[in-house]
C-alpha positions as CSV (number, residue, x, y, z in Angstrom):
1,X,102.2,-63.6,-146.7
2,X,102.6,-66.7,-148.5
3,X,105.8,-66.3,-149.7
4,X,107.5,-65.6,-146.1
5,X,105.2,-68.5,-145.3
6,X,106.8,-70.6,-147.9
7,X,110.2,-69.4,-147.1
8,X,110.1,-69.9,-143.5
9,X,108.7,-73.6,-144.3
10,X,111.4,-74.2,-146.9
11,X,113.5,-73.4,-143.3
12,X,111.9,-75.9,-141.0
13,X,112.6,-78.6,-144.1
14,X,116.2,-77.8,-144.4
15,X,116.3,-78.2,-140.5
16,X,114.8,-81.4,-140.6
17,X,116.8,-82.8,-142.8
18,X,120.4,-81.2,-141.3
19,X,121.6,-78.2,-142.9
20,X,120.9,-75.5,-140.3
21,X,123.4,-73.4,-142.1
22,X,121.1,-72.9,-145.4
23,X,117.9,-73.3,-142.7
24,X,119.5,-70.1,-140.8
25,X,120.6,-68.2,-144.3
26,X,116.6,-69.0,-145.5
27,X,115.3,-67.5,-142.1
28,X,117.5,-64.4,-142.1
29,X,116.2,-63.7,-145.5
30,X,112.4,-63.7,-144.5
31,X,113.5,-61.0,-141.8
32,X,115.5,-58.7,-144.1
33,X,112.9,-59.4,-146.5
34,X,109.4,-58.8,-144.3
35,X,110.6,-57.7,-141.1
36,X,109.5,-53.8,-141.5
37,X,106.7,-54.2,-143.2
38,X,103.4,-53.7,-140.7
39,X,101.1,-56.4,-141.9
40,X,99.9,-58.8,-138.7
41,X,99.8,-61.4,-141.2
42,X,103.8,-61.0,-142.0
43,X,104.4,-60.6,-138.3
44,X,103.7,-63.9,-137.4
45,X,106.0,-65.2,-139.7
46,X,108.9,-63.1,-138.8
47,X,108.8,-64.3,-135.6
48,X,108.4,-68.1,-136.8
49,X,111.6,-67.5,-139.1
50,X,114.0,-65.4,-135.7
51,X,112.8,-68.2,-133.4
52,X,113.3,-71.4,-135.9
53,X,116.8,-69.3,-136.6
54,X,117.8,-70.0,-132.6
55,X,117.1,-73.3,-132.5
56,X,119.4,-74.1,-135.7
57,X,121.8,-71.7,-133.9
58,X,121.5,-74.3,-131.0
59,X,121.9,-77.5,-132.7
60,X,125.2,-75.8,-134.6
61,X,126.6,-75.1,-130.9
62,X,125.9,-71.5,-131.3
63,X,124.9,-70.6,-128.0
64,X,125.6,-66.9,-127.8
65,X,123.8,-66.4,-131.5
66,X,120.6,-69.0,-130.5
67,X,120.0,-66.7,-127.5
68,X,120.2,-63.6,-129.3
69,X,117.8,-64.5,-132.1
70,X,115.4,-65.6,-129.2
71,X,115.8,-62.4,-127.6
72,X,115.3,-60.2,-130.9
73,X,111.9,-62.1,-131.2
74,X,111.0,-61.6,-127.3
75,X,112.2,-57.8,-127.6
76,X,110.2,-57.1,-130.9
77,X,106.6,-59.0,-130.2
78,X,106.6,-59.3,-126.8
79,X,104.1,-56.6,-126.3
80,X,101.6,-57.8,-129.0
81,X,98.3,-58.7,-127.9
82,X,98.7,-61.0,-130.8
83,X,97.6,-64.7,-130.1
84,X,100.0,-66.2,-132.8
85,X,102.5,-63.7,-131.8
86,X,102.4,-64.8,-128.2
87,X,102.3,-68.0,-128.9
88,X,106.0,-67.5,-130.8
89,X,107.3,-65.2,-127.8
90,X,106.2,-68.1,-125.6
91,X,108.3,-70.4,-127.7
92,X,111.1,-67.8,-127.8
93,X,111.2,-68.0,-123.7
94,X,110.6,-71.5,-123.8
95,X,113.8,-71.7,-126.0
96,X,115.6,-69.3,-124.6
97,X,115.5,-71.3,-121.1
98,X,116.4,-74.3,-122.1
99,X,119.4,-72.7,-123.5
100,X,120.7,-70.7,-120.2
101,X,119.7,-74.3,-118.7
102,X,122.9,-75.8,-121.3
103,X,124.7,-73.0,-120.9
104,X,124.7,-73.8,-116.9
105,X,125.5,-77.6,-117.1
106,X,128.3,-76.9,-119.6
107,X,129.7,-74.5,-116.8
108,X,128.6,-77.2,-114.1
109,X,131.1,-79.6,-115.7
110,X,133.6,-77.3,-115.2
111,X,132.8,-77.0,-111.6
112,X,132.3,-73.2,-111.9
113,X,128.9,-73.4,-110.2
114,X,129.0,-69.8,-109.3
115,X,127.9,-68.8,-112.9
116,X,126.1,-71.9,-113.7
117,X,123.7,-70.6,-111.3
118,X,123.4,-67.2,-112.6
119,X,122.4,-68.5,-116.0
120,X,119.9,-71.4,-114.0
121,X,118.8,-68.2,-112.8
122,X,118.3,-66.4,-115.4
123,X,116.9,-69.7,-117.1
124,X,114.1,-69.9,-114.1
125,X,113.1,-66.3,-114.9
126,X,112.3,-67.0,-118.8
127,X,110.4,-70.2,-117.7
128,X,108.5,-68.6,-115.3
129,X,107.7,-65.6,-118.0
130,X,106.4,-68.4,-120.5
131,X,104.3,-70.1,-117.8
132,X,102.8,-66.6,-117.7
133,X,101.8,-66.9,-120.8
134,X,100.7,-70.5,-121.3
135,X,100.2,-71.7,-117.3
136,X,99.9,-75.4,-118.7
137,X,102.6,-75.3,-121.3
138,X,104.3,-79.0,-120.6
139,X,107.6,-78.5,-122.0
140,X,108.3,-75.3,-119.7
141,X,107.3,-77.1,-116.8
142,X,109.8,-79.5,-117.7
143,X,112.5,-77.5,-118.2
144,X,111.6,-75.5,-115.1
145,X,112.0,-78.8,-113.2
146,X,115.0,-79.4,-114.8
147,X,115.9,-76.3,-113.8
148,X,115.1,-76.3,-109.8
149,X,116.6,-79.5,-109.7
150,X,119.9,-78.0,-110.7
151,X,120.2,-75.3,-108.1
152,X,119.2,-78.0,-105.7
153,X,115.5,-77.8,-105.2
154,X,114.6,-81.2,-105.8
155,X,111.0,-81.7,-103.8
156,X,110.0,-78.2,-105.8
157,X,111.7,-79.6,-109.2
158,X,109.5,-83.2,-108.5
159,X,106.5,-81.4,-107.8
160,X,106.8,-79.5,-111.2
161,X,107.9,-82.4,-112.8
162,X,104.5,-84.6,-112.0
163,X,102.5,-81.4,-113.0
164,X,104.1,-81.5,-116.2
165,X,103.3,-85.2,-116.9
166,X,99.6,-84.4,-116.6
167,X,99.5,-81.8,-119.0
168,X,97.4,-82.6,-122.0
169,X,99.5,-81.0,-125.0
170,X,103.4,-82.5,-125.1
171,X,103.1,-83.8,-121.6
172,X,103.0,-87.4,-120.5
173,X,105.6,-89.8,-122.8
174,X,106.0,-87.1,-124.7
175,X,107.7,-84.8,-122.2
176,X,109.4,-88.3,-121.0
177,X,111.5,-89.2,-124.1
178,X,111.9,-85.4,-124.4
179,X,113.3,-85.1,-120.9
180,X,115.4,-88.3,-121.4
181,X,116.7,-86.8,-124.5
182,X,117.4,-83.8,-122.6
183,X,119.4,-85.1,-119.7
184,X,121.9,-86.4,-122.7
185,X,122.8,-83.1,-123.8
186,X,126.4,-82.2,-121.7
187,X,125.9,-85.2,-119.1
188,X,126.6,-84.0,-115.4
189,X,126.9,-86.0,-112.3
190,X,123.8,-84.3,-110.9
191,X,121.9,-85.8,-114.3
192,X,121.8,-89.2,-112.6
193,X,119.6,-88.7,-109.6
194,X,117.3,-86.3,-111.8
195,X,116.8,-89.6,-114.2
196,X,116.0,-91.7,-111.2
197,X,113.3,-88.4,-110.2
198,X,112.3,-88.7,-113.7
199,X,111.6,-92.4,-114.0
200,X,110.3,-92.4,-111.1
201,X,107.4,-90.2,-111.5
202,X,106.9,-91.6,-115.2
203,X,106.4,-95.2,-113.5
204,X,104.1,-93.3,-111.2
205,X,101.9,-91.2,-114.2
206,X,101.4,-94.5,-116.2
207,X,99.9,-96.6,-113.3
208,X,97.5,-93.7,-112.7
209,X,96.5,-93.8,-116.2
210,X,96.1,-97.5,-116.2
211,X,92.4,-98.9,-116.2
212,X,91.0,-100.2,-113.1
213,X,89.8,-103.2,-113.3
């Protein structure tokens, strides 16, 4: 156990510091290495290393590979009554949105919105799996919104959107950069008037927070 936990951690460090390629070689050996083996304890960190494995896919522009890792990890512990395993499958779904959601714009910039909304589609459906999971999980919410705003829902995408700003874990400024960040990925006309929802809402959530005098 501590050896895939050192070598899914040697992963996360090569991440951080921009070599996904030897991040993804390091998490592709812990699941050849530990992926069989039936320990709870290993389990865990299989699914750390196939989910940390899709997001370097993602930040190498490896779309179709990044969803595929996520899906190996939702396929294989998504039945586990596991607590740390469902935490990663939430993350997995989390991920796995937010990629279909890039996937879409991409497509939206090509003004081939017939597709772009099956994969906002099929985006929606993995947020809404992971808000099964985790109802108050911020950063689904987010996406979510981000997500309804897209296929042109925008008083259902504000609505999420202000829920998600309440959230206690990674909501409030921390799910506003994060959004802001997000909006700059593949830039869209339809990002401009989301910002403005955005903004909006933040002003909104910090005068609600301020003290009364």
């Amino acid at each position: 156990e501590q050896v895939a936990m050192a070598m899914v951690n040697k992963g996360i460090c090569l991440g951080e510091m921009g070599d996904h390629g030897k991040a993804i070689v390091t998490y592709e050996q812990a699941i050849d290495t530990y992926g069989r083996d039936q320990s709870p304890a290993l389990h865990e960190q299989v699914a750390r290393a196939m989910v940390s494995k899709g997001i370097n896919l993602g930040k190498m522009g490896d779309l179709s590979k990044e969803i595929a890792a996520y899906e190996r990890a939702i396929d294989t512990y998504g039945p586990s009554p596991s607590l740390a395993l469902r935490e990663q499958v939430t993350r997995a779904m989390v991920s796995k949105g937010f990629a279909l959601l890039l996937a879409a714009k991409a497509l939206l910039a090509k003004s081939d919105n017939s597709q772009a909304d099956k994969l906002l589609l099929k985006g929606e459906t993995e947020l809404q799996g992971a808000l099964e999971r985790k109802p108050r999980e911020a950063i689904a919410l987010g996406n979510l919104a981000y997500v309804q705003w897209l296929l042109k829902r925008p008083a259902e995408s504000e609505a999420t959107f202000r829920t998600a700003l309440t959230e206690k874990d990674n909501g409030g400024e921390h799910l506003y950069k994060g959004t802001l960040d997000d909006i700059a990925q593949h830039p869209i006309p339809e990002d401009s008037d989301f910002r403005k929802m955005v903004e909006r809402l933040w002003v909104e959530y910090q005068s609600k927070q301020a003290p009364s005098v």
